[in-house]
Each structure stands twice: as C-alpha cells, then as structure tokens.
ROZARO-278332 format. One line per 5 residues: number of its first residue (from 1); for each residue z, y, x of C-alpha. Coordinates in steps of 0.1 Angstrom, whole numbers. Layout:
% ROZARO-278332
NUM> Z:Y:X ~ ...
END
This chain:
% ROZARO-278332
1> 403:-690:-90 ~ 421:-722:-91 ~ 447:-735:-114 ~ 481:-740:-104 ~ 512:-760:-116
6> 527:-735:-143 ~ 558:-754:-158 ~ 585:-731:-163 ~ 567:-698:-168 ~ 539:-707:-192
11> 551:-695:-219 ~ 568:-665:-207 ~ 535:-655:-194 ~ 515:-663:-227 ~ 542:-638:-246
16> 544:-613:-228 ~ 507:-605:-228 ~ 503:-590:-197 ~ 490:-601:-165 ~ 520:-597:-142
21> 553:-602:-160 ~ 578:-567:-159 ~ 601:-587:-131 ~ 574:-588:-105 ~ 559:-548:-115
26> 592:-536:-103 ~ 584:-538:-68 ~ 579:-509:-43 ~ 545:-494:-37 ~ 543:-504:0
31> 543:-539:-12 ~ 508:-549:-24 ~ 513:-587:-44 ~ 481:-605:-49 ~ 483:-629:-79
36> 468:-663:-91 ~ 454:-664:-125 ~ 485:-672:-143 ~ 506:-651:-125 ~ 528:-676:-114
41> 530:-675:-77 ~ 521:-649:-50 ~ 487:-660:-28 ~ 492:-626:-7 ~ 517:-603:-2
46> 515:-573:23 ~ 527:-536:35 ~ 554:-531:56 ~ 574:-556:36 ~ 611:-553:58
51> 624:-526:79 ~ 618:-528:120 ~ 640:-556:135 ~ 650:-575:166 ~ 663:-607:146
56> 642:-637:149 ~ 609:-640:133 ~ 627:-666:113 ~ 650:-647:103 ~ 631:-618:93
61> 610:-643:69 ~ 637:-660:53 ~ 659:-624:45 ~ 628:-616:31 ~ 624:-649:10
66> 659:-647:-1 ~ 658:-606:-14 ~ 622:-618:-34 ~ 634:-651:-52 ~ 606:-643:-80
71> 582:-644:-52 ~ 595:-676:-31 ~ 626:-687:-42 ~ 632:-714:-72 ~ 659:-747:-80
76> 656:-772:-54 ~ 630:-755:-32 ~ 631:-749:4 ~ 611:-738:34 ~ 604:-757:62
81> 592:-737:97 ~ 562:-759:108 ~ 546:-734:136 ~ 549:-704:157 ~ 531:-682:178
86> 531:-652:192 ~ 496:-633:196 ~ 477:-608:225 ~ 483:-584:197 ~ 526:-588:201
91> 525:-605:166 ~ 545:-636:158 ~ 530:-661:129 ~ 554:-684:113 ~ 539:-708:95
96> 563:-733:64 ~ 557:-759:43 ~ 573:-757:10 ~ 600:-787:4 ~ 613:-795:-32
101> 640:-817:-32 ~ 635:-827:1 ~ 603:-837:2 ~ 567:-817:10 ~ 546:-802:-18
106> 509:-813:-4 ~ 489:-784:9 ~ 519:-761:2 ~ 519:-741:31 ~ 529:-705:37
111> 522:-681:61 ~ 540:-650:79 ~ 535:-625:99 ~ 560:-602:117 ~ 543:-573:140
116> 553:-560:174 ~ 580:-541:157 ~ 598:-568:139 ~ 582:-558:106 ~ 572:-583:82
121> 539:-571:75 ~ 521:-600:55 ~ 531:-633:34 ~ 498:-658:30 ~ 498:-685:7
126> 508:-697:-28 ~ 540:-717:-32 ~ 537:-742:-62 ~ 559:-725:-87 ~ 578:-748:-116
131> 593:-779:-99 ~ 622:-778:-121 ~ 607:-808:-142 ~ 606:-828:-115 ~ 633:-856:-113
136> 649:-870:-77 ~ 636:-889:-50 ~ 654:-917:-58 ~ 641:-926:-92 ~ 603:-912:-88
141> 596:-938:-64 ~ 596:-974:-60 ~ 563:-985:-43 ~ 569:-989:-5 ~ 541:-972:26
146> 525:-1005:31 ~ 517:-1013:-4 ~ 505:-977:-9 ~ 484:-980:19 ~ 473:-1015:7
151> 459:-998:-26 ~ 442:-973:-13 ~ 424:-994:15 ~ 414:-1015:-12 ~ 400:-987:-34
156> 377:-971:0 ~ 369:-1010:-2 ~ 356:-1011:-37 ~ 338:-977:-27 ~ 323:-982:2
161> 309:-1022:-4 ~ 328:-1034:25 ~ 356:-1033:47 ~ 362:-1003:66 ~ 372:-1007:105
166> 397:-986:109 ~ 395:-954:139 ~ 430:-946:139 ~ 462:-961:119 ~ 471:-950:85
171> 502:-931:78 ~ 511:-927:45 ~ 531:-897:41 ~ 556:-891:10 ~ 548:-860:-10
176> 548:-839:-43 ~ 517:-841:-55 ~ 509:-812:-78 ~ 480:-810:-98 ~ 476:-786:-123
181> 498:-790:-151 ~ 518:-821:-137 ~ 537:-824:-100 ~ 542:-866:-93 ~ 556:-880:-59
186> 532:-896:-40 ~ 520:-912:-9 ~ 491:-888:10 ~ 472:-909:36 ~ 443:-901:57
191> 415:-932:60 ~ 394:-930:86 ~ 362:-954:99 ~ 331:-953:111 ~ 319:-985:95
196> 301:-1004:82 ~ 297:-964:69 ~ 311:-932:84 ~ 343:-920:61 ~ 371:-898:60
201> 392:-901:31 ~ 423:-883:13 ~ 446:-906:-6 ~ 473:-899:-31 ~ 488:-930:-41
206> 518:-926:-66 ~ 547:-936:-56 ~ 561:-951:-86 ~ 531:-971:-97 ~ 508:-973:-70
211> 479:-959:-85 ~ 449:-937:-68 ~ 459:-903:-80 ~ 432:-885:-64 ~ 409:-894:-39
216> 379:-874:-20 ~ 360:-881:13 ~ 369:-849:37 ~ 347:-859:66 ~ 328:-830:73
221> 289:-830:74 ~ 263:-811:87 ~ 243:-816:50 ~ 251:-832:17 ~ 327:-990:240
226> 335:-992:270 ~ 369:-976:286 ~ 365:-938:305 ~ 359:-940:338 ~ 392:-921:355
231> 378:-922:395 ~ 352:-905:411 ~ 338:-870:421 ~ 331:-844:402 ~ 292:-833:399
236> 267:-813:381 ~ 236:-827:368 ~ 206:-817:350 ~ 183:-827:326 ~ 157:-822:295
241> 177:-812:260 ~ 158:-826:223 ~ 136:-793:223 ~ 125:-796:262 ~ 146:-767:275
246> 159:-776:310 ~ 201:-773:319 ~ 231:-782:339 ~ 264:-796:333 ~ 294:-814:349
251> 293:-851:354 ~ 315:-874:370 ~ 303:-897:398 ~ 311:-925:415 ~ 300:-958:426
256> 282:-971:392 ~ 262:-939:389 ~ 264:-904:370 ~ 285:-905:339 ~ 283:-873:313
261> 323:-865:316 ~ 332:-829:322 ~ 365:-832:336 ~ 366:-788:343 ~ 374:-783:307
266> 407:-792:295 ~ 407:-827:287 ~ 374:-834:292 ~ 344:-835:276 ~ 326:-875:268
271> 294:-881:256 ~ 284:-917:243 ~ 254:-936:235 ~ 257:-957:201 ~ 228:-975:213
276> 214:-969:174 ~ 242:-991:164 ~ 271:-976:140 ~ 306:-989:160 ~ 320:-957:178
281> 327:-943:205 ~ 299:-966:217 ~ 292:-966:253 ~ 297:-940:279 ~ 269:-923:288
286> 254:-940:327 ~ 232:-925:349 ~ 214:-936:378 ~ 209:-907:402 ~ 220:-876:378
291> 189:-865:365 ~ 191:-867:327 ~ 149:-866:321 ~ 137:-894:300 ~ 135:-889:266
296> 162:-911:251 ~ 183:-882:275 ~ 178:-856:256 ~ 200:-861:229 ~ 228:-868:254
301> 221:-839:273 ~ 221:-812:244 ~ 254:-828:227 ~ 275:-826:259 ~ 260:-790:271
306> 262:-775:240 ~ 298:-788:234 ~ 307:-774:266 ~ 292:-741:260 ~ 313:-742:224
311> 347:-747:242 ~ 336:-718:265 ~ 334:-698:235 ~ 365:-701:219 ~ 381:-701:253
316> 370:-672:269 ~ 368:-653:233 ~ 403:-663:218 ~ 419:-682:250 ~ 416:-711:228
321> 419:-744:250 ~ 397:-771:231 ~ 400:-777:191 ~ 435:-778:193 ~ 442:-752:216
326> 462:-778:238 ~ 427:-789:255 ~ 425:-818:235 ~ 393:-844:242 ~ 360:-838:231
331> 341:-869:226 ~ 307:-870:210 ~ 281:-898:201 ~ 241:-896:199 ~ 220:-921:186
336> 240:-932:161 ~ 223:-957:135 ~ 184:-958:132 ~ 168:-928:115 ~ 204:-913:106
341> 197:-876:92 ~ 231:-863:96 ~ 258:-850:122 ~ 295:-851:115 ~ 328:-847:125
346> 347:-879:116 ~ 383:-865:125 ~ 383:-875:160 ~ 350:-871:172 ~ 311:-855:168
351> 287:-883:158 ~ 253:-873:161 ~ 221:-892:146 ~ 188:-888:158 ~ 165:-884:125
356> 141:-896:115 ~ 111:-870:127 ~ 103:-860:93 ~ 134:-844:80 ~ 153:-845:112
361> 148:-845:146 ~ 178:-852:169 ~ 209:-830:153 ~ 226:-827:185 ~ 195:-806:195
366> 206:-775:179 ~ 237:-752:194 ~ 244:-739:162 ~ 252:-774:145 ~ 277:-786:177
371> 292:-756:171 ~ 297:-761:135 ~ 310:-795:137 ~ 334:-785:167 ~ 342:-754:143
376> 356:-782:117 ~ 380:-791:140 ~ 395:-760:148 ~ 399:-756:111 ~ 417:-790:105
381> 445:-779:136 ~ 450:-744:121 ~ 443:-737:86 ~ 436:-770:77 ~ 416:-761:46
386> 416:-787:19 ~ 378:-801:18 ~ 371:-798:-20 ~ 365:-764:-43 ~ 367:-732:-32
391> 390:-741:2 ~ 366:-764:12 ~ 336:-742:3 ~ 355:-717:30 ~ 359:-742:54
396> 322:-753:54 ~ 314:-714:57 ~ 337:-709:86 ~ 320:-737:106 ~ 286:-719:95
401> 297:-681:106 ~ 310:-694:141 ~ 282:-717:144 ~ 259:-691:147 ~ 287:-668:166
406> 280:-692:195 ~ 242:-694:192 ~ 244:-655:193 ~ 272:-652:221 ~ 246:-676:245
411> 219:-656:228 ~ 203:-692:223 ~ 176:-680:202 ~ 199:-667:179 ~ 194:-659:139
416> 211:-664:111 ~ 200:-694:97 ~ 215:-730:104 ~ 201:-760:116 ~ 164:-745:119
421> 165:-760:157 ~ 166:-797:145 ~ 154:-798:109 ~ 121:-805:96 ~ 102:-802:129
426> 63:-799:114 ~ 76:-772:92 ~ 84:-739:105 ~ 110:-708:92 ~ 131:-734:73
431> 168:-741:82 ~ 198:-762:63 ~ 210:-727:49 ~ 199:-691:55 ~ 229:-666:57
436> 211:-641:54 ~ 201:-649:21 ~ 217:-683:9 ~ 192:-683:-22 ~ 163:-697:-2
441> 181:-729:-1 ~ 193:-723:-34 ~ 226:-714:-26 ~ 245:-688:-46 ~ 251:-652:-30
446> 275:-639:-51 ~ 308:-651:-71 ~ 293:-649:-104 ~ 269:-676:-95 ~ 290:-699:-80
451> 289:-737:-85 ~ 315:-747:-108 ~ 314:-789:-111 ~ 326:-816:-86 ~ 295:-824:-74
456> 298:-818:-36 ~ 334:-818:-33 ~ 330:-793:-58 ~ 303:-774:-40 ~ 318:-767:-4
461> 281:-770:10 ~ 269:-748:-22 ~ 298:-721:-24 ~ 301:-717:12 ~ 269:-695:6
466> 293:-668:-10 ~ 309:-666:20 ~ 283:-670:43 ~ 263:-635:34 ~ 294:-619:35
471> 299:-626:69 ~ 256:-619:77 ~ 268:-584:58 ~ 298:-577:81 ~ 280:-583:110
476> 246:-569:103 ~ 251:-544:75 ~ 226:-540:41 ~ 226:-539:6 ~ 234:-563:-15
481> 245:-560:-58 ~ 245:-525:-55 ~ 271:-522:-21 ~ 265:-509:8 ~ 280:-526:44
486> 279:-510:76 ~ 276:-536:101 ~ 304:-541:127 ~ 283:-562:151 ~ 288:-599:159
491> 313:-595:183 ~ 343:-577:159 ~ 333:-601:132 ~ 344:-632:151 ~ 375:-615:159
496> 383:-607:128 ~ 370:-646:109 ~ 395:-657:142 ~ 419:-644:129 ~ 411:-648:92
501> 411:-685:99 ~ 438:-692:121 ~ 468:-665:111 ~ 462:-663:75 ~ 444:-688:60
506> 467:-720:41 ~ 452:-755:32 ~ 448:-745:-6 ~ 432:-705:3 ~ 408:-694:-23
511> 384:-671:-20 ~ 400:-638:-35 ~ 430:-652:-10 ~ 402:-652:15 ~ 392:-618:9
516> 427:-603:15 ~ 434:-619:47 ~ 405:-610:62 ~ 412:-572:52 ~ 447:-581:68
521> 428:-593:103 ~ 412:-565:104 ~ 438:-539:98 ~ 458:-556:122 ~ 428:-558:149
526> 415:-524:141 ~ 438:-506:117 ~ 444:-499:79 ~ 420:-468:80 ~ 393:-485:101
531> 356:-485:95 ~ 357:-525:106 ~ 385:-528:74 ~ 361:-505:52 ~ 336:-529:65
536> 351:-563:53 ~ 367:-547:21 ~ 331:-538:13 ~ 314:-569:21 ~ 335:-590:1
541> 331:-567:-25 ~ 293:-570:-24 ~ 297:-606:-29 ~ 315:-605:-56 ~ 350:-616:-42
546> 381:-592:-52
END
C-alpha cells in the first residue's frame, strides 16, 4: 500500500494503538470504509450510504461529504465537480478534485456514484488528509509558469542529451504537491517529444524555488509530415498485414492516389510512414491504386486495421466513441527509426517500430499490442492512473487485460499471452508476458512477491503481472495459492474491468483500492450476491490482493 501525507493525525493514530481510530468505528454497518495504511483517509467507501433521493447527484454527494467530515471534510479543503455521467445502468458518476486553499491537490481525485434511485451507493478515492500545515497561496510561491517550465525543460535537457522538439505546448499547472510526509505548491507540467528520443514526462517544479520535485517519464511502452488530406471519396482497400494474413479497410481517395484515412469512425483513423526517421507524425500513408501488397505495406496495413477493429471494440461493447469517447483522432506511425524494438503511446499518438528481426518483428503486427497502446489512452481520459508504483502497475495491466479482450472478441488467434504475434519470430510459445502465468517472464503472481524498488517506474511492467492473472482467473477460472475461481468468461470480465476502470478507478488507486472497485462493478453489473462478484472477490483473493 502506499504512503500518504499524515500531518495532523500521526500521532493520534500512533496512541491509540489501533488500526482505525474510535471516531471512524462508529459508523453504521451498511457503510463498509476501506482504509490506507495509516488510517488517515478513506480509499473506498460503500453500502447504501444516503437514503433514496431526487436532489441532484451533486447534491446527494456533497450532503453526504458534509454529515462525514472525518471521512472528507478538513480546514481549508473543498471539492471541485470535474465530470459527470450518467450510465446504460441509470447510474450517475460524479467525479472531484480535491482543492485546499484554492488550489488542486495533484492526483487527488474522488469518485461517486449515485444509483437509479438516488442512492449514494459508493465513494472511490483517497483525499490527502492533513493540509492544515500548509501556508497560503500567496507566500508559498514566487517562481512564475515560464520559469518553471524553463527548469524543467532544461532538466528533460540534461536527461535526454539534447533538446527535445516539443509535440504539443507545455502548461504548467499550479498545485499541492503531496508527497509523503510533506505537501509543497508546485507547478505539474506534462513534456512531451518525440525527439531526438521519444518522451513523456511529469514535472513538479516548486513553486517557491523552482526546483525539480519529482520527475518520471509516463509514456507508455509496449516493453521496458505532411497535412491530412480533407477531399476525396471514401474507399476500401486491401492489402498483406506483417504476418501475411490478407484484409480490408477504409481509405480515402482522390486524385494523388489511396491514402490509409478511415473517415467512418469518428474522427478518423491516420496512419503515417516515418520513413525510418524519428520526426512524427511523418508522412501520410500514399497509395497508388489501393492495393497495400508490398512488404514495406504491411506494417501500415496491420496498424490502421487493427486500430479500427480496437475502436470497434470499445464502441460497439461500451458505446465508447474513440479514446475519449468524443471520437477523438487516431493517428498512428510505422517504421519509426531503424531497428526500433518498441511500440508506444506518446500521449497523442501510436508510434510503431519495425524491429529488428531478432527480437522484434514489426510491433504493429500484433492486435493485441494496438490494442494495448490504444487501451493507454482510454486510461489517461478516464481514470488517468498515475504511471509509477502500484497505479501505474494497474494501468499497464489494464492495457494488457483489454489487449487480449480484443484479440479474443475478433477471435484473432486469441490466448493469453502478449505480444507472442511480433516478438522473437525464430522462437516459438514466447510472448512479452504470459497472463496466464506471469512467472514465465518472471513476473510476480501474487502480492507477496511483488517488486518493491523504482526500477521500472516502480515496477508498472513487473506488478502489472499481479493483476494480470487475476483477470486470466476471472475469465477462465483455476487454482491458484490455495483459491478456487469460477470463470465468468471473457465477455462479463470486460464489463466488469470497464467499469472498474472508468467509474471507480482515481489517478493514485492502489491495488487493495483496485480490488474493491471491481467487486463494486460487479455488484452493480450483476448484483451483491452474484456468482460474477463471488468470482472477482475470489480472484483477487487468490492473488493476494484484500
């Protein structure tokens, strides 16, 4: 479990000498409260939580808020509404971002759920509990954006050896910064480039003395141009994919040829060549007469099929219109670099390289990696997990499970290992990771032998392993430390990770916080007494995670 910022209740906790303190035991039986390690903060609250209304879902949350001030309340914070939605199932989410004193907490984000009835039914997420200490806005601060931004470009500078070309502006945002055992305003930026080296990063400047607080590259990996063309007639073409397999999909043509845009879904679909160069998007893909055969093709053809048949997936299984669900653009680029043994998505787009034939063969090859990458992406516009430690060990994991959710949906060969499609071609029955058994890549399988250091962004590829055979359990059902799973199928488990991911899940989620909102999907899916909730309760269980 991770730390969090314990200021004002330390020591209460450390007398008392018990794990919840007597204020918080006193409350009713239909309220289950899930705890951090210190007690401090709620990271899950559920039951029928309020009485039936037909105020706002807004209102219904902050009543509740205001009747529980050990739970959510404290001096100088507040609770900003950020998102809602109302579900097929009649439920509305309300997502808020914690404020202290007027400005954010980082990664402070709470979620709640009010069912069909007007019952709040669930609370997700851990506030950061002890901002008393902090002092005001006014005298924590006195380094402006640009010169925050200034230091931290020139500290991805210093890192990467160069540099970086930008992809998108820099934003800095001011925050609360709260690490541990100290809360400091800051400025949170995003950096992101694809060269002279691909990068993502996550600043934290502070604000009063404009040094790096934290730093950590968040792009997301598969393993540790020219403008659009906006006339022309719609078409279908076909050609030869990396592993030889034949298939159609929409093109756009017009007087310079066949270009691979797909103009039915969304906001499109764009595929680019990088022309083994590393400045992105690159070029959009031409084509002479729409016949995509030649073997420099086939990269091009499997990375704009296979990221049509991903949006296909979510839309037609969760009515979920691109990433974003507002049908943003999907642009992907092949051939990027020489002998580049990774995919990734940068933040904006899929970049795909095409291996060097020992290790890798082209990674756009393989359904089940376009589908993790594009996976990332929903995850950054919904729960937005935090790429480092357990969060981003979950993230990595979600991006696995659905992954392979697609390549069984298309029933494209499917299994339940990752990457076996595109990775190490002369050997056979490897993959990047086995979910079925996440040792044979020495991965761990169970909480107790998870990876502790910060290697890895503190394992995310590692820890997602925990995570990943409990979603091969769910689905497929066994054995595993001593617990029994009856499988629920691969259809009901992507409903119910959906859901996990993008009602319950916060930026800062761990993975007992994991555990109970899944068991919440489900019972709201398929009800408190379901064999599908027995199901998840007992496949986290075998893993390890309580």
């Amino acid at each position: 479990m991770k730390k969090t910022l314990n200021l004002s209740l330390a020591a209460a906790v450390a007398l008392s000498g018990v794990l919840v303190p007597s204020v918080y035991a006193e409350k009713p039986a239909a309220e289950k409260i899930e705890w951090n390690d210190q007690a401090t903060a709620p990271v899950f609250v559920s039951g029928e939580l309020t009485a039936p209304s037909d105020r706002s879902a807004k209102e219904i949350v902050f009543s509740y808020f205001k009747e529980s001030p050990e739970l959510y309340t404290e001096p100088g914070t507040s609770y900003r509404v950020t998102e809602q939605t109302t579900d097929e199932l009649g439920f509305t989410s309300v997502a808020l971002q914690q404020i202290h004193k007027g400005v954010p907490v980082f990664g402070a984000v709470v979620k709640a759920v009010i069912n069909s009835d007007g019952v709040l039914t669930a609370v997700s997420g851990e506030p950061v509990k002890g901002l008393g200490s902090v002092g005001d806005l006014k005298s924590g601060t006195s380094i402006k954006r640009q010169e925050a931004e200034a230091a931290a470009i020139a500290d991805v500078t210093a890192k990467i050896g160069g540099t970086p070309e930008l992809a998108r502006d820099v934003k800095p945002e001011l925050v609360l910064h709260a690490n541990e055992d100290s809360a400091k305003y800051a400025y949170a930026m995003e950096i992101e480039f694809l060269y002279p080296e691909p990068g993502n990063y996550q600043y934290f400047i502070d604000a009063e003395t404009g040094d790096v607080l934290e730093s950590y590259n968040q792009i997301h990996e598969a393993k540790p141009g020219s403008n659009d063309p906006l006339t022309g007639s719609d078409t279908v073409g076909t050609g030869k994919g990396v592993l030889g397999d034949t298939k159609s999909f929409n093109t756009l043509t017009n007087s310079d040829g066949s270009y691979l845009v797909d103009r039915k879904r969304g906001n499109g679909i764009f595929t680019y060549d990088a022309r083994n160069r590393t400045r992105l998007p690159g070029y959009l893909w031409l084509d002479a007469d729409n016949v995509y055969n030649s073997s420099y093709d086939a990269a091009a053809v499997d990375a704009h099929a296979y990221a049509a048949q991903t949006y296909d997936y979510y839309k037609n299984e969760f009515g979920r219109n691109s990433y974003d669900g507002n049908g943003a653009k999907l642009v992907s680029t092949v051939h990027y670099s020489r002998s580049y043994n990774n995919a990734f998505w940068s933040g904006s787009q899929m970049v795909y390289g095409d291996g060097d034939g020992y290790n890798f063969v082209p990674l756009s090859g393989a359904l089940d990696v376009i589908a993790h990458e594009l996976t990332h992406a929903v995850t950054d516009t919904t729960a937005d997990l935090v790429y480092q430690n357990e969060s981003g060990a979950i993230n990595e994991s979600m991006s696995d499970i659905f992954g392979t959710l697609v390549e069984h949906h298309f029933n494209n060969d499917p299994d339940w290992l990752v990457g076996e499609d595109i990775y190490t071609p002369t050997i056979s029955g490897d993959a990047l990771r086995s979910m079925a058994d996440p040792t044979e890549n020495g991965d761990p399988d169970h909480y107790s032998k998870r990876y502790t250091g910060t290697d890895d962004n503190g394992g995310v590829h590692w820890n997602s392993g925990i995570s990943n055979k409990a979603a091969y359990l769910l689905a497929v059902g066994g054995t595993h430390y001593g617990v029994t799973v009856n499988g629920i199928g691969t259809e009901k488990a992507g409903d119910i990770f959906y859901r996990t991911l993008t009602v319950y899940l916060t930026p800062n989620s761990t993975f007992s916080q994991y555990r109970s909102a899944a068991v919440q999907a489900a019972t709201d899916l398929y009800g408190a007494g379901s064999a599908e909730t027995a199901s998840v309760e007992a496949a986290f269980s075998a893993v390890g995670v309580y």
